[in-house]
C-alpha positions in Angstrom: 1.8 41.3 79.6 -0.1 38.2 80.0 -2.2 36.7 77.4 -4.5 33.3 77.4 -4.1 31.6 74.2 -8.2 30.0 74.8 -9.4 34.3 75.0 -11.0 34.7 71.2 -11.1 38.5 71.8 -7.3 38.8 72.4 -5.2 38.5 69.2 -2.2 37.4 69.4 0.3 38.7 66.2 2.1 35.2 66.7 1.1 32.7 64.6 -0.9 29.6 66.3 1.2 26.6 66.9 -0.1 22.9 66.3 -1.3 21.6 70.0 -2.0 17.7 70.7 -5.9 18.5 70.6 -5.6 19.7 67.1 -3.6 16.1 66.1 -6.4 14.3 67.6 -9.4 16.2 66.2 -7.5 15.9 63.3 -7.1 11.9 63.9 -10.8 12.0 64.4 -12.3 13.1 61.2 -9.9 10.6 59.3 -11.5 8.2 61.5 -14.8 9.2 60.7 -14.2 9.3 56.9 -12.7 6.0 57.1 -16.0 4.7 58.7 -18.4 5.5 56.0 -18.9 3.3 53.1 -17.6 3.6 50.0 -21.2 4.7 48.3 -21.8 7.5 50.4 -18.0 8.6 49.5 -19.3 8.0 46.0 -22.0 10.7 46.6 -20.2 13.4 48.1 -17.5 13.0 45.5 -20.6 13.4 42.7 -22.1 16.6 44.1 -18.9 18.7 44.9 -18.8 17.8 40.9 -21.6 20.1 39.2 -24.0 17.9 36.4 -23.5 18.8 33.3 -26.7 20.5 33.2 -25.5 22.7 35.7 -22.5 23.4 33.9 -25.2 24.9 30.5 -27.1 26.3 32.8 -24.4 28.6 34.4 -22.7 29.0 30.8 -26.4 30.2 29.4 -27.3 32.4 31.9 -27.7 35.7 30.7 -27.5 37.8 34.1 -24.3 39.5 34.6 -21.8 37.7 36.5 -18.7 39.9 37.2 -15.7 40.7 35.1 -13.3 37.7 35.2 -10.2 39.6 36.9 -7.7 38.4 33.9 -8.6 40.4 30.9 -6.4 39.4 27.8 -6.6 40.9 24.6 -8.3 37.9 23.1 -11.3 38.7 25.1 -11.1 41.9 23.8 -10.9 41.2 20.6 -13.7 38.5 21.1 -16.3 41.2 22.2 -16.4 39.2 25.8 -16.3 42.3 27.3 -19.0 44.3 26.1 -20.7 41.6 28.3 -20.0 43.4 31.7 -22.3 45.4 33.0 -20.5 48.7 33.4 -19.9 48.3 29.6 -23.6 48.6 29.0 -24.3 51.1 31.2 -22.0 53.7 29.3 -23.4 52.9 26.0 -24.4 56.5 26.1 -21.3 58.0 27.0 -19.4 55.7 24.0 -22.1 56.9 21.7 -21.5 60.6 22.9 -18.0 60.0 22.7 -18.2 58.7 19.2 -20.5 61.6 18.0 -18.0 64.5 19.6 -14.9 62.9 17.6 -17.3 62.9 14.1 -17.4 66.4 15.0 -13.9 66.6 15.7 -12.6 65.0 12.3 -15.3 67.0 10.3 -14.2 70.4 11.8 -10.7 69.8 11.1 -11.3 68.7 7.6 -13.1 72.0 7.0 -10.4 73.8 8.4 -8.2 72.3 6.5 -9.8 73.4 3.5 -10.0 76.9 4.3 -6.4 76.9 5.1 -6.1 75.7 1.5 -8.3 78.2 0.4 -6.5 80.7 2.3 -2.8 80.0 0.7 -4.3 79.9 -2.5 -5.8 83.6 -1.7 -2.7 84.9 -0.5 -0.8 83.8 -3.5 -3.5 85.5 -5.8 -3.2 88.9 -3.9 0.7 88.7 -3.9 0.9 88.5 -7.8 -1.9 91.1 -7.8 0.1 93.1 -5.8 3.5 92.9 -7.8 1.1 93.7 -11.0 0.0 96.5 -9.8 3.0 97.7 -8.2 4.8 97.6 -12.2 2.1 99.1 -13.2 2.1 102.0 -11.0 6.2 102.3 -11.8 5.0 102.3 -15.7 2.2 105.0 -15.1 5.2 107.4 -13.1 8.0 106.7 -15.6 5.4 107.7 -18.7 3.8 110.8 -16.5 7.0 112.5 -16.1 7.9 116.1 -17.8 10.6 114.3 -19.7 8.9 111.7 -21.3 5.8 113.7 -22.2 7.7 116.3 -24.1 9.5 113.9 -25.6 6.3 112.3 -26.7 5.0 115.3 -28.1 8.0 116.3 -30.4 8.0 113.1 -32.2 4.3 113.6 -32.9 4.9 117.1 -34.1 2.5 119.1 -32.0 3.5 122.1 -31.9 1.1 124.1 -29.8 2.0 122.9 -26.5 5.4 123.1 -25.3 7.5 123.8 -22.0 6.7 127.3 -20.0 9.7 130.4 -20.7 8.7 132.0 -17.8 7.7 130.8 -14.1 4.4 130.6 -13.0 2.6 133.4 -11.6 1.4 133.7 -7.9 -2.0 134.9 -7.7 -2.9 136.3 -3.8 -6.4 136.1 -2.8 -7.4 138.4 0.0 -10.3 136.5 2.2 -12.7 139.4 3.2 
């Protein structure tokens, strides 16, 4: 494969090495700086350097310049980067944000309290229970044969008392 070095639309991967003709183009712009006075060196030296009205002007500009690619937490904190652009664009989205974690914090604190609500319900129908539960073993125990005759002979009553004989069975013909 042959390639010419002077071709600009053939790339070579190798890297360019230094040739005599870029020493002496080299050789002459030093020569050419070295020719021009010192004031006119002066000059070029002041406007690569911006005024210092330049400098407030950029600083006070209030059109968006992009976001600096080091972002520390001290800008953070400073509030330099509500500044950027795409910040203020999704004030919307920070404010919807914001309003769907209001709602979040209030429906849990409502749930919360009618979890509260809810034990303290529980606990009420579980003594209820067990009251009614001795009650109902009081209401047997006193309903029994045993303890109502027993009842009755020590308040002397003497016209009722327990059956000599079984009870008759009464058949009913359905006609």
């Amino acid at each position: 494969m042959i390639t010419d070095n002077n071709d600009p639309t053939i790339k070579n991967s190798q890297p360019k090495l230094p040739t005599t003709e870029m020493y002496e183009e080299q050789e002459d712009q030093e020569e050419y700086l070295s020719d021009t006075p010192d004031e006119e060196q002066d000059d070029k030296a002041y406007t690569s350097h911006p005024t210092l009205k330049e400098v407030i002007e950029e600083n006070a500009r209030e059109d968006e310049r992009p976001m600096p690619s080091s972002l520390t937490l001290r800008k953070i904190l400073g509030g330099d980067i509500l500044n950027a652009d795409a910040i203020r664009r999704q004030v919307w989205l920070f404010l919807l944000i914001a309003l769907f974690g209001v709602f979040y914090i209030s429906n849990r604190y409502s749930c919360q309290k009618k979890q509260v609500e809810i034990d303290q319900l529980t606990k009420k129908l579980k003594t209820t229970k067990y009251k009614t539960l001795s009650l109902s073993s009081i209401l047997t125990e006193r309903c029994r044969e045993s303890q109502v005759t027993e009842l009755l002979r020590a308040n002397n009553d003497s016209t009722i008392h327990p059956a000599d004989q079984p009870p008759y069975i009464i058949i009913v013909n359905e006609e």
